[in-house]
C-alpha positions, 0 to 999 in steps of 0.5 A: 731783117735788121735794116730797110731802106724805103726810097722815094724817086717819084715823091717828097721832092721837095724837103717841107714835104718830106719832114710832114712824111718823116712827122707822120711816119714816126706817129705810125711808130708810135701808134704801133707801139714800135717806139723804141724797136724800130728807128727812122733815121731820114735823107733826102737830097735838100737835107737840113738841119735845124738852125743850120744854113743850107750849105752847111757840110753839117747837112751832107750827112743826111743827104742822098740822091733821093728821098730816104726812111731807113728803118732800122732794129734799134737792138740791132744798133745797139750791137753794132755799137757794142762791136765796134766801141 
C-alpha cells in the first residue's frame, strides 16, 4: 500500500529516454493532484546525475539492473524518518 515498484526490463533502456518517462510520470502526478502524496524516486542501470561524470560512485545510488519508478507514500517517509532519526 505504502510503496511499489514499476520495473521496466523491456523499456527505457537507454537513460535519455527514461528521464522523458520520469519527466512525464511526475507531470501525471501533478495533474492528479498527487504532488506531494505520492514521491517518485528513479533508477536505472545508466543512472547519472546531473553534472556528474558517468563513473561517478555518486551515481551508483540510483543504479539497478533495470529501469525503475518507485512509488512511494511520502507520509509514509516521513515516519520512517521520525522512526529512525
Amino acid at each position: 500500500v505504502d510503496t511499489t515498484l514499476l520495473i521496466l526490463p523491456q523499456a527505457l533502456g537507454d537513460f535519455l529516454d527514461y528521464n522523458d518517462a520520469l519527466f512525464f510520470a511526475e507531470r501525471m502526478l501533478k495533474q492528479l493532484r498527487l504532488e506531494g502524496i505520492i514521491q517518485i524516486a528513479s533508477f536505472h542501470p545508466s543512472y547519472q546525475f546531473e553534472g556528474a561524470d558517468p563513473d561517478d560512485i555518486e551515481n551508483y545510488t540510483n543504479r539497478a539492473p533495470y529501469p525503475i519508478l518507485h512509488l512511494l507514500r511520502e507520509d509514509s517517509i516521513e515516519r520512517a524518518v521520525q522512526a529512525f532519526p
